[in-house]
N, C-alpha and C positions, 0 to 999 in steps of 0.2 A: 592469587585471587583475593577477595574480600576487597580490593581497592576501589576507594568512590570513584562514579563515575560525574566524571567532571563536566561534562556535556549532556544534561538530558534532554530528549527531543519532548516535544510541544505536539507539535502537526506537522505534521506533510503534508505537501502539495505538491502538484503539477503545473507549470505552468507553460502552454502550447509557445506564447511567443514570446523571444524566441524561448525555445525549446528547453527548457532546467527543470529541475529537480528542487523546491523551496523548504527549507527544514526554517521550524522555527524555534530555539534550544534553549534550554535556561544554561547558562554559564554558571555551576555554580562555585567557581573561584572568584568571580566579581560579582556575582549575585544579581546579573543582570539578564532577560531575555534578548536573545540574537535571532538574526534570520542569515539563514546560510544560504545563498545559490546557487546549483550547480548545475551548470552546462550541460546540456546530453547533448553527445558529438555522435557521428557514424551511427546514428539509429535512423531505421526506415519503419514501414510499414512492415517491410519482411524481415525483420529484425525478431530474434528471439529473447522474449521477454524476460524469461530466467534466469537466461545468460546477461544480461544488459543489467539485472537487480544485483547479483553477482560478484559483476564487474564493480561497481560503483561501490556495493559494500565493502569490498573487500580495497579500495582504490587508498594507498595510503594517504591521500590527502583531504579525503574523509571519514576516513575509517574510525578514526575518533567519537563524528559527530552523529555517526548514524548504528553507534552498539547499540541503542535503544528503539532502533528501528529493525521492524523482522522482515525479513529478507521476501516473504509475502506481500508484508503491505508497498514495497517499492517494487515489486513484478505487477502492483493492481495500477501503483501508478504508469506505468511504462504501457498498462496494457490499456489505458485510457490514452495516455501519448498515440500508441500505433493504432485503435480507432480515429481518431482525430485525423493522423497522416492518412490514414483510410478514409476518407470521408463521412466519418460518422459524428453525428454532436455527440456532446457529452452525457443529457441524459439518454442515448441511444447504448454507450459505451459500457457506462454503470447500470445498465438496465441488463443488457449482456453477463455483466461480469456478475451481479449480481442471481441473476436464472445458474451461471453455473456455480457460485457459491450457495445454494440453497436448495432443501427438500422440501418438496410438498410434503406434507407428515400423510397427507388424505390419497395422496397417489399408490397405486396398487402396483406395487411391486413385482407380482406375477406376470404381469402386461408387457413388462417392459424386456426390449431385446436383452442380451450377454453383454453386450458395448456399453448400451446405458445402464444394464446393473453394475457393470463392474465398477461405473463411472462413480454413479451414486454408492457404494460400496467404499469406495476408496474416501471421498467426501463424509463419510460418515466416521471410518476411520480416523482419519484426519480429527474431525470434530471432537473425537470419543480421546484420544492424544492429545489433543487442547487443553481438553478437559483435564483430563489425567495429569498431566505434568504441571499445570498451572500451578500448585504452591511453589515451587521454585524456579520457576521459570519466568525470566522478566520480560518476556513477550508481551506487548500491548497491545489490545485489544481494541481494535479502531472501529468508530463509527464513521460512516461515510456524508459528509455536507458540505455541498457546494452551496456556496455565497457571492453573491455579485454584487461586485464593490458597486457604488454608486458611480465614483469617477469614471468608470472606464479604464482606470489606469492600470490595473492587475487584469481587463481582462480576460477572458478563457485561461482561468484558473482555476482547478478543481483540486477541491479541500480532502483532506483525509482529518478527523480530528477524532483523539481517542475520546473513547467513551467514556464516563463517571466512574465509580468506583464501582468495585470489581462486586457481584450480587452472591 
């Protein structure tokens, strides 16, 4: 361990057509920013999004470029891919993914069935483990912004870009 890591990612994207995975990385052995694209094959709507983040992370021939990428944030891209194949727009998608990333703080907890406490339970978990391990863990912390290019030419592309420095 302790070895630089020679690829750091930028952003992630999605981009619907056709269908990739868009890293944008600093190289730092040439000191240069790249953009990586990669193809999503055999994914549908009924595709599992887990498995498909997974797969690609773990794919040796980007395995390199996507250490700095958490295996979350490319399940949110894939799950904004399998809206789209589903016919949803994008902010239809991220509006979705975002309702099951987030707690009302003001929602009453009593109210709610076994299903959805557990749901909210585990999400809070999760948050409360974020938290927790964040000094050593190089997990990035992304904010979500979709941008449309002007040209046309990127688009139905939805942006993932990390957020500023850590609060």
């Amino acid at each position: 361990a302790g070895a630089v890591m020679t690829y750091v990612a930028k952003k992630c994207g999605i981009c619907f057509q056709p269908p990739s995975i868009i890293l944008i990385y600093k190289d730092n052995s040439k000191d240069k920013t790249r953009q990586r694209i990669m193809p999503v094959r055999n994914f549908s709507r009924f595709s599992d999004c887990g498995l498909a983040a997974e797969q690609l992370k773990n794919n040796p021939r980007h395995k390199a470029y996507l250490e700095g990428v958490s295996l979350r944030q490319l399940q949110k891209l894939y799950s904004l891919l399998k809206g789209h194949l589903g016919g949803e727009s994008l902010a239809e998608s991220l509006e979705k993914f975002q309702q099951e990333e987030t707690i009302d703080p003001e929602e009453d907890m009593n109210k709610l069935d076994d299903k959805e406490l557990a749901k909210r339970k585990s999400i809070m978990d999760e948050l409360f483990e974020k938290n927790r391990k964040k000094k050593d863990d190089p997990d990035f912390v992304y904010d979500i912004e979709v941008d449309f290019p002007q040209d046309g030419q990127l688009e139905s592309c939805g942006w993932d870009v990390e957020s500023g420095d850590e609060i």
